[in-house]
C-alpha positions in Angstrom: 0.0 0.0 0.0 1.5 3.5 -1.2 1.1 6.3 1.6 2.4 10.0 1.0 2.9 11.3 4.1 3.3 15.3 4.4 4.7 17.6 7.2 6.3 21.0 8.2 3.1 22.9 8.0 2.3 25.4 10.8 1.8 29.1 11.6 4.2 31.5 10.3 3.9 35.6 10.2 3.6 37.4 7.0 7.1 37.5 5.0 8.6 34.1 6.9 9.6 30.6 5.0 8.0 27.5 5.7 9.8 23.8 4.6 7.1 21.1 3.8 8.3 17.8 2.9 6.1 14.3 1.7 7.4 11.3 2.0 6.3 8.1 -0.2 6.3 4.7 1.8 4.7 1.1 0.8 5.7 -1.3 -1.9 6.0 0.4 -5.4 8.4 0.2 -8.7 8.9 4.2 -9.5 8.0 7.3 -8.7 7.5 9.7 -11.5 5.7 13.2 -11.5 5.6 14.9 -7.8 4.2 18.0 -7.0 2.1 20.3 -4.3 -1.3 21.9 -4.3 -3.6 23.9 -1.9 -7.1 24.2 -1.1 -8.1 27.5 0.8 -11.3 27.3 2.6 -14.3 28.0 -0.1 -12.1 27.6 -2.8 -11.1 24.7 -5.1 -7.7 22.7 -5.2 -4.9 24.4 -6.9 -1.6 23.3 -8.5 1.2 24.7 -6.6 4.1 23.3 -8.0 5.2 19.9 -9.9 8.5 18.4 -10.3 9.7 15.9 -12.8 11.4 12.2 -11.9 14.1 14.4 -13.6 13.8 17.6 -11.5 12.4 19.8 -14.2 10.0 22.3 -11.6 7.3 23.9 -13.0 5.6 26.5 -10.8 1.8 28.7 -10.6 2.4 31.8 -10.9 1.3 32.7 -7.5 4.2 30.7 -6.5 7.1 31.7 -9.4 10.2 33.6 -7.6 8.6 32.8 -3.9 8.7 28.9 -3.5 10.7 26.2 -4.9 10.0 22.2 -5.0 12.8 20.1 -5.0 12.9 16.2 -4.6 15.5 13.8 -3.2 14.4 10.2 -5.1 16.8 8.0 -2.9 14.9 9.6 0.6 11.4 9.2 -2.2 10.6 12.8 -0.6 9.8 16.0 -2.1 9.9 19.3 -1.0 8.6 22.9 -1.0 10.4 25.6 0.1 8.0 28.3 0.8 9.6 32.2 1.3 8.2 35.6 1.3 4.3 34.1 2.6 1.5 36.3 2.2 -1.5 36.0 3.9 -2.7 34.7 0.6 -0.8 31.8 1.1 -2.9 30.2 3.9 -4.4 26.9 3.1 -3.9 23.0 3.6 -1.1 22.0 1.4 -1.7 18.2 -0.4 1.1 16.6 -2.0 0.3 14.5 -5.1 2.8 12.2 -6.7 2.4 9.7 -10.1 3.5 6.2 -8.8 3.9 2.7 -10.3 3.1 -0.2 -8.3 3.7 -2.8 -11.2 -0.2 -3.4 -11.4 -1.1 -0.2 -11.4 0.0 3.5 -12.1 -1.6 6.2 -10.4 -2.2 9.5 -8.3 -1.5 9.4 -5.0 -2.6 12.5 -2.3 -1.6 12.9 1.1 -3.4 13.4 3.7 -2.7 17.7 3.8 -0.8 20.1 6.1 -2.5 23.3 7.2 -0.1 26.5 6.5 -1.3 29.6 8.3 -0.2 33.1 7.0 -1.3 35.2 10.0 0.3 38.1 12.0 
């Protein structure tokens, strides 16, 4: 069973960095496509970021020169380095990845981490 597991969330003031980090666990062949969204309340799921099996980041623009995803494959764990928040940026943050089992490929979400933008 594949589990993403995210972490690093929390309360930071306007203008601080945040780290979140997801790590994939269970019994699986490769990991391909990995990447973050967000969900603020009332609104709908966003793309954040995504990140190649290669390490070719692509970003939303909301996020372009303020955050960066990176990925370490042999820890299976990606990464979003969040700088400069806003207030703007408060929501739970779900990491996605694209993973091969050998039966099956597929999304997999985590479970979310709340970020809280507040002064």
């Amino acid at each position: 069973q594949v589990q993403l597991v995210e972490s690093g969330g929390g309360l930071v003031q306007p203008g601080g960095s945040l780290r979140l980090s997801c790590a994939a666990s269970g019994t699986f062949f490769s990991i391909y496509a990995m990447g973050w969204y967000r969900q603020a309340p009332g609104k709908q799921r966003e793309l954040v970021a995504t990140i190649t099996s290669g390490g070719s980041p692509t970003y939303a623009d909301s996020a372009k020169g303020r955050f960066t995803i990176f990925r370490d494959n042999a820890k299976k764990t990606v990464y979003l380095q969040m700088s400069s928040l806003k207030p703007e940026d408060t929501a739970v943050y779900y990491c996605k990845s694209d993973i091969s089992t050998g039966m099956t490929r597929q999304d997999y979400w985590g479970q979310g981490t709340q970020v809280t933008v507040s002064s």
